[in-house]
C-alpha positions in Angstrom: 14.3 13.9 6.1 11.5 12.4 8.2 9.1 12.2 5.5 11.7 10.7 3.2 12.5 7.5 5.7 9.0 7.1 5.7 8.7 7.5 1.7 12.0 4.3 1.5 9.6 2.5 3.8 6.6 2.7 1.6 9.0 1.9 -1.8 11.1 -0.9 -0.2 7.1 -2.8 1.6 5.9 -2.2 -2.3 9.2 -3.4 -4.5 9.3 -6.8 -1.7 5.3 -7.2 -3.1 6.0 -7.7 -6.5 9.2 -9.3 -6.1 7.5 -11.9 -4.5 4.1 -11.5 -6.8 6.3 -11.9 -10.0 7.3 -15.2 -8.6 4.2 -16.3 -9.3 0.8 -15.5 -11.1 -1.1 -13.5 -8.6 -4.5 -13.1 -8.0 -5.3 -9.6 -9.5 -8.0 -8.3 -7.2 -5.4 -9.4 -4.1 -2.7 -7.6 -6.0 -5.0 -4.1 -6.3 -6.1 -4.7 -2.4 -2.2 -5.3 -1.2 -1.2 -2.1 -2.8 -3.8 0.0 -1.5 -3.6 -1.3 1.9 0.4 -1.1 1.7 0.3 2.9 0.7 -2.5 3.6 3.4 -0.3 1.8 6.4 3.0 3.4 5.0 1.6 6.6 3.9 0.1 6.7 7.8 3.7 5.9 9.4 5.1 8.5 7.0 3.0 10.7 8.4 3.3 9.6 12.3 7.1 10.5 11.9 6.8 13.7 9.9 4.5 14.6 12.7 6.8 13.8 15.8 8.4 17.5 17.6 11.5 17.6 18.7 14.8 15.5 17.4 15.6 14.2 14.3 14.2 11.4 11.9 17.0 9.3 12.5 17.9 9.5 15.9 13.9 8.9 16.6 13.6 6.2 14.7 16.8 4.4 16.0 17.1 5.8 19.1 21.0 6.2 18.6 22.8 9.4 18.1 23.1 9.9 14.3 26.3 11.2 12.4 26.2 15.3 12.8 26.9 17.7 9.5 29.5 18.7 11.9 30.8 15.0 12.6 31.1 14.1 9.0 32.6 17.1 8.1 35.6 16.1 10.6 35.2 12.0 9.1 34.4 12.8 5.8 32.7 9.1 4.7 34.4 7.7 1.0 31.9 5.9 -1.5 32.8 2.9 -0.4 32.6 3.3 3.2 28.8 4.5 2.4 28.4 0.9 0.7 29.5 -0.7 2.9 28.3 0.6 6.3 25.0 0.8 4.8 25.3 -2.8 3.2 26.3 -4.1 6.9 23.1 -2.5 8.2 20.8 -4.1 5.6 22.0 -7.8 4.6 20.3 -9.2 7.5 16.9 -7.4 7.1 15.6 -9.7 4.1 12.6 -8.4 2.8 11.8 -6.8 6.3 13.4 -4.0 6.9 12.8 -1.9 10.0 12.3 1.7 9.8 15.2 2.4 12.6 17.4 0.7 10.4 16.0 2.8 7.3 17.1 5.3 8.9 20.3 5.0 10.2 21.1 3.3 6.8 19.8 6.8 5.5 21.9 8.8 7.9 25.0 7.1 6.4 24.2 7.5 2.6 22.7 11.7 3.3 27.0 12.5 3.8 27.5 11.8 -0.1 26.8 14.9 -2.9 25.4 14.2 -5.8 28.4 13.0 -7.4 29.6 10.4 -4.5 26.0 9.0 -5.1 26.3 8.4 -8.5 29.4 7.2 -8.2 27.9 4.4 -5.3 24.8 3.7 -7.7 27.6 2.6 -10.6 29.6 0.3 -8.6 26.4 -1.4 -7.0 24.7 -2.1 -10.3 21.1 -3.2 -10.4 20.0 -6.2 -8.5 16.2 -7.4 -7.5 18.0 -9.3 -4.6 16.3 -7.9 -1.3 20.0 -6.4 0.0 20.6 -5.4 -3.5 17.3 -3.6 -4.3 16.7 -1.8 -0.6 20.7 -0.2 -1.0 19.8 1.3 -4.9 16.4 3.0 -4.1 18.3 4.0 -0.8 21.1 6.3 -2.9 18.9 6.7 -5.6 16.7 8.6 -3.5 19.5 11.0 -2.2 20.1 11.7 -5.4 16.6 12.4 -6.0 17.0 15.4 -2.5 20.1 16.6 -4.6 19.4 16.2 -8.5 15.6 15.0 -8.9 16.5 15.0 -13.4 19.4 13.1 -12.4 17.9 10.7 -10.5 15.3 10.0 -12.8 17.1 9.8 -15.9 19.1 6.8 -13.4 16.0 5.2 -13.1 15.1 5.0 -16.6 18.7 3.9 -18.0 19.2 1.6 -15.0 16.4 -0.1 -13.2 15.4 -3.0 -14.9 11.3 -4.7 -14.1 8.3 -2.5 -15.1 7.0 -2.8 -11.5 10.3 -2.7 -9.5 10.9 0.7 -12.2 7.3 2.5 -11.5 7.7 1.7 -7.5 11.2 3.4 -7.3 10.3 6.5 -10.5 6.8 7.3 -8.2 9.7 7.6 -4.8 12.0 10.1 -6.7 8.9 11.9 -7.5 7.6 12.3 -4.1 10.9 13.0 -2.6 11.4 15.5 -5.1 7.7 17.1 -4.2 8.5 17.2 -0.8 11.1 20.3 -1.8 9.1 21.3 -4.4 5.9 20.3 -5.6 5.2 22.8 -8.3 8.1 21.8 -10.0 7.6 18.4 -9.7 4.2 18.7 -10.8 5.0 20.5 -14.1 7.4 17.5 -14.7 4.7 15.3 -14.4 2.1 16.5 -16.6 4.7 16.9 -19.4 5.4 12.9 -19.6 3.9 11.1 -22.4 0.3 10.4 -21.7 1.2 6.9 -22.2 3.5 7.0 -18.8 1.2 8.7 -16.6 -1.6 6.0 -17.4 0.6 3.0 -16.4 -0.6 1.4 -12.9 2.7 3.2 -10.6 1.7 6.5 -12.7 -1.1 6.6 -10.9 0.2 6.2 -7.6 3.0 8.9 -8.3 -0.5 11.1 -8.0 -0.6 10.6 -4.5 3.2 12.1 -3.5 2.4 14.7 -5.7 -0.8 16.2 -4.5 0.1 14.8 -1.0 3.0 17.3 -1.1 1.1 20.4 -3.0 -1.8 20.5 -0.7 0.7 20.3 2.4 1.7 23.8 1.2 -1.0 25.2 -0.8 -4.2 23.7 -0.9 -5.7 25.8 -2.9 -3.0 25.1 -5.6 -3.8 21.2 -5.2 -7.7 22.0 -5.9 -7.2 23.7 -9.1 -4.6 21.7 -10.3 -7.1 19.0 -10.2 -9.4 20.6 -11.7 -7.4 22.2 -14.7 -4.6 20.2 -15.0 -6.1 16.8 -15.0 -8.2 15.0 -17.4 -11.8 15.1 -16.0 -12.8 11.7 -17.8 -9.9 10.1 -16.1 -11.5 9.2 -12.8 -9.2 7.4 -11.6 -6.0 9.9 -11.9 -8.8 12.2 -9.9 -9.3 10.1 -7.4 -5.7 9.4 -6.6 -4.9 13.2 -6.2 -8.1 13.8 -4.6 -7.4 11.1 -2.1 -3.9 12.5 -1.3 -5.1 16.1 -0.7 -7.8 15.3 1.2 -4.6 13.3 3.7 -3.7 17.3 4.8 -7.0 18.4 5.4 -7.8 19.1 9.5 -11.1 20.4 9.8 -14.7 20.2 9.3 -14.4 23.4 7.3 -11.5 22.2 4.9 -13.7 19.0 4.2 -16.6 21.3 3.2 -15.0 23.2 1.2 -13.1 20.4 -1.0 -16.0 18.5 -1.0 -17.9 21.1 -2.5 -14.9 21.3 -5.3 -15.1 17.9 -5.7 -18.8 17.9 -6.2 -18.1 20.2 -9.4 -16.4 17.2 -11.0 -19.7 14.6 -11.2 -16.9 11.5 -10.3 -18.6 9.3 -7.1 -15.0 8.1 -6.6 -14.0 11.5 -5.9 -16.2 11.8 -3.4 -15.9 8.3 -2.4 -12.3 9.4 -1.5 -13.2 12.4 0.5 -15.5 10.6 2.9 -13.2 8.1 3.5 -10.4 10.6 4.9 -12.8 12.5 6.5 -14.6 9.2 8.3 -10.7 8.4 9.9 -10.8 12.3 10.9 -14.1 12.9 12.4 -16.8 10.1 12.0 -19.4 12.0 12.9 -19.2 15.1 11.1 -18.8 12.9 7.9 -21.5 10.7 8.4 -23.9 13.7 9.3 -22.6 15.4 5.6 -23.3 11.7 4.1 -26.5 11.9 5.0 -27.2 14.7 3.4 -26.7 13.4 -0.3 -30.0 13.0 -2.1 -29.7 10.5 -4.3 -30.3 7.3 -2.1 -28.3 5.0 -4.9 -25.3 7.6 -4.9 -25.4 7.7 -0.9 -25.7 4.2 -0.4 -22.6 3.5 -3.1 -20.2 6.0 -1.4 -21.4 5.2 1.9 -19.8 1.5 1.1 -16.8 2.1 -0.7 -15.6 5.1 2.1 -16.4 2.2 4.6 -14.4 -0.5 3.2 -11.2 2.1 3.3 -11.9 3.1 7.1 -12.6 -1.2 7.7 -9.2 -1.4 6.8 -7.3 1.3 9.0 -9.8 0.7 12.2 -11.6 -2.3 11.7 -13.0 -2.1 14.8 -14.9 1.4 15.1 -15.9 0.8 11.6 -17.2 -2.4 11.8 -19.2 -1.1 14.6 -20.3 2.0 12.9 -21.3 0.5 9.7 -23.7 -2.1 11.0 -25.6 0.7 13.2 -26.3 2.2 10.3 -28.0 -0.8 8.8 -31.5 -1.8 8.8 -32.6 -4.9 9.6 -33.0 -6.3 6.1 -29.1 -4.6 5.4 -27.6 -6.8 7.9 -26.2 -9.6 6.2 -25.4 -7.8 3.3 -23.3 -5.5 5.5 -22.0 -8.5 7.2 -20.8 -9.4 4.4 -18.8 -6.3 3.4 -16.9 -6.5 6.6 -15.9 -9.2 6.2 -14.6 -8.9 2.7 -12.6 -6.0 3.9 -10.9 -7.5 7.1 -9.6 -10.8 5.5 -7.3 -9.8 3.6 -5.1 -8.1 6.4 -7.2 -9.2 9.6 -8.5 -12.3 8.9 -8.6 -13.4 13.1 -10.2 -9.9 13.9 -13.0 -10.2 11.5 -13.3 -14.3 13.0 -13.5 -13.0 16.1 -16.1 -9.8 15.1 -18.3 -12.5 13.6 -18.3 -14.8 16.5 -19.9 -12.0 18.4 -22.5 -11.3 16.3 -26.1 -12.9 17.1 -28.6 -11.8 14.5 -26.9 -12.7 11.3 -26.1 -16.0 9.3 -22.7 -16.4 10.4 -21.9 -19.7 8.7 -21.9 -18.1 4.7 -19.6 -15.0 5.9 -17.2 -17.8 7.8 -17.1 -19.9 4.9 -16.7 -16.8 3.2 -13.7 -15.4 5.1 -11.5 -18.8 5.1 -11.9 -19.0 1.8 -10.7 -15.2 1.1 -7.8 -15.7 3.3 -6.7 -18.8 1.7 -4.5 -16.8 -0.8 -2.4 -14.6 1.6 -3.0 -16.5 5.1 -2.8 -19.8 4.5 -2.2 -20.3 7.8 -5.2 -19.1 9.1 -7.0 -21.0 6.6 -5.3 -24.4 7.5 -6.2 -23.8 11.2 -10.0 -23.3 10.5 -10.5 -25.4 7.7 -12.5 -27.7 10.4 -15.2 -25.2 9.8 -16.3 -26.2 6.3 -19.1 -28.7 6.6 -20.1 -28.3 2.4 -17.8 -30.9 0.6 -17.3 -29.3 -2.8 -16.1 -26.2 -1.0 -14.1 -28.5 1.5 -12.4 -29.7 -1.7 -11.9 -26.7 -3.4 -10.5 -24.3 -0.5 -8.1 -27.4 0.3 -6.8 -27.0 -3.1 -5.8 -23.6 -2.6 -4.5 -23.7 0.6 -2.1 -26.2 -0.6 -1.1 -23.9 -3.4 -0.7 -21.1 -1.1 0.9 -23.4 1.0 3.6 -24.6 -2.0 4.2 -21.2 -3.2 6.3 -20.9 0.1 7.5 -24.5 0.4 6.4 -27.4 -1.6 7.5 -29.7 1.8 5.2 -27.7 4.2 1.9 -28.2 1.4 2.7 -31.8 1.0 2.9 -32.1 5.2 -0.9 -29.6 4.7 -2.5 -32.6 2.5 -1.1 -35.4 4.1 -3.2 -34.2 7.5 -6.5 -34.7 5.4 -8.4 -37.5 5.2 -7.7 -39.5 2.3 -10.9 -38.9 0.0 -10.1 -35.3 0.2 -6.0 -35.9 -0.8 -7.7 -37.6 -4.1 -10.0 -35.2 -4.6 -7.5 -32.2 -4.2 -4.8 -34.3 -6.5 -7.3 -35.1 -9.0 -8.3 -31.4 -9.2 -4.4 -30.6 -9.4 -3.9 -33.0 -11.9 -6.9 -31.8 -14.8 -6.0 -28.4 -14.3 -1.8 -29.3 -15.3 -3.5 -31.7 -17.8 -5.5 -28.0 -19.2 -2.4 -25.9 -19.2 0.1 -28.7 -21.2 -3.2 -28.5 -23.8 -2.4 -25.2 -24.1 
């Protein structure tokens, strides 16, 4: 029960995403950073509330006394009480749903069987309205605790949207793992190779192996090794990721890691470090050191760093750059940077107003104009900072986009604040890129 609340979390942050990104054409690499970030922070609160003692999920989360098995025994709930309780909890929420009111929503729709909940899912229908959306995956997913076949076949008849289907497929999955892994595993590696290579198919990986190596680690390891393709790196280090989540000791890291090294895939490894870094810096680091190959080293090293930047951006940063060498400064600068603007863009201002022997001015420039996309706020406030015209121009441009994706009235209210030669510029620019699409 805990983990699940945390699982309809993670579903309902990911399915508001690309609602909102297939609203408009997104930015790719933003797209690939937003998910990532999205499972680390949710998989992380998943775990914070699977780790509480004491008390259930619901009544944690809420703070209120949930509904007993014993209490709903004496007030059995009808279908359409269940809709409409849990509708009543939700229709304010928007795209923003707490996880106390997950929950309690949760503790209302866990008193149907597996036939009440199908019989809820028909008479709600499919919508990709916020309300709509968070209620389906809501009793879809207690279907998936009762009848995991049943839920997915619902899925696959039902759920209309290849993203909105792939979020809510990878949920069923990992609720069904969390009851039994093996099984849902095995049901896994039977789909169509074509399924399991789609984008979601990957992240289904992660409940999977998450789940397995929670009970049997060694099962996980050897299931990655035998059951999974070895050229497909990226399926490997998705489940390698995900079992490394469970693993509490210096010893357990070893002794993946040496598995790991077996399977000549850097992002395999790349994964490892990275848990291990949030675990225990400085046994990982020590290990680090120890690879050979100074390219290899110097490529994981990065790539495990940008993952910790993003959970604590702080120790990271700091740890990172006393690793550098003079001449790797900047460059390492640099990579912090990249990492903390998409979700910290005023924590990675204020790291780099504190440095004093690096070129600051590139890696501001650099970080207003990275934020433009998702923080266009940030960007409007510090847009003074720009001194190079062309660059002036262009990140005005996209600021007013960003600005006009949200509401055209507070973009046009952006431009009017600039000073006249750059409202041309940015309308002229507007203009010959309309001009280009109409052209076809």
């Amino acid at each position: 029960m805990k983990l699940l609340i945390g699982s309809l979390w993670i579903v309902t942050v990911l399915c508001a995403y690309w609602y909102g990104a297939s609203q408009v054409k997104p930015h790719q690499p933003a797209v690939t950073v937003a998910v990532n970030t999205a499972m680390d922070a949710a998989e992380s609160d998943g775990q914070n509330i699977a780790g509480s003692t004491g008390g259930r999920a619901d009544e944690q989360a809420t703070g209120t006394e949930p509904v007993t098995n014993a209490e709903s025994a004496d007030r059995p709930i009808t279908v359409g009480d269940a809709i409409l309780q849990t509708r009543a909890l939700l229709s304010e929420m928007g795209w923003s749903p707490t996880m106390a009111s997950i929950a309690k929503a949760y503790g209302i729709v866990s008193q149907l069987n597996a036939e009440q909940t199908l019989a809820a899912l028909n008479q709600l229908e499919y919508s990709d309205s916020p309300e709509g959306l968070q209620m389906t995956i809501m009793f879809i997913n207690r279907l998936a605790e009762l009848s995991p076949l049943q839920a997915l076949d619902y899925v696959n008849l039902n759920v209309t949207g290849s993203m909105q289907k792939d979020g809510i497929m990878s949920s069923v999955i990992a609720t069904w793992a969390n009851s039994d892994p093996h099984a849902a595993l095995q049901w896994y590696l039977s789909q169509p190779e074509d399924t399991r290579q789609q984008a979601m198919g990957r992240f289904t990986l992660r409940g999977l192996y998450s789940s397995l190596a929670k009970q049997d680690l060694d099962a996980a390891i050897s299931s990655i090794e035998t059951d999974l393709d070895a050229s497909d790196f990226e399926a490997i280090e998705h489940a390698v990721s995900s079992t490394a989540r469970h693993l509490q000791n210096t010893a357990e890291f070893e002794y993946l890691l040496e598995r790991v090294q077996a399977m000549d895939n850097d992002s395999a490894l790349q994964a490892v470090f990275s848990q291990w870094l949030t675990n225990d810096p400085d046994e990982a680091l020590a290990r680090l050191d120890l690879i050979s190959n100074p390219e290899q080293k110097q490529d994981i090293e990065e790539r495990a760093f940008r993952n910790w930047l993003v959970r604590d951006p702080e120790e990271a940063a700091e740890r990172f750059m006393q690793r550098a060498a003079p001449e790797q400064r900047q460059s390492r600068a640099k990579v912090v940077v990249e990492s903390m603007s998409f979700n910290q863009p005023e924590q990675a201002l204020s790291w780099l107003n504190r440095q004093t022997d690096i070129d600051t001015q590139p890696l501001t420039a650099e970080l207003i104009t990275r934020s433009a996309y998702r923080n266009p706020q940030f960007a409007d406030q510090n847009l003074h900072r720009i001194t190079n015209q062309d660059k002036l121009t262009q990140l005005t441009s996209n600021i007013y986009k960003s600005y006009g994706r949200y509401s055209q009235a507070k973009a046009e209210e952006f431009l009017s604040r600039q000073s006249p030669v750059i409202r041309e510029q940015v309308l002229t620019r507007l203009r010959k890129v309309e001009e280009m699409r109409s052209r076809g």
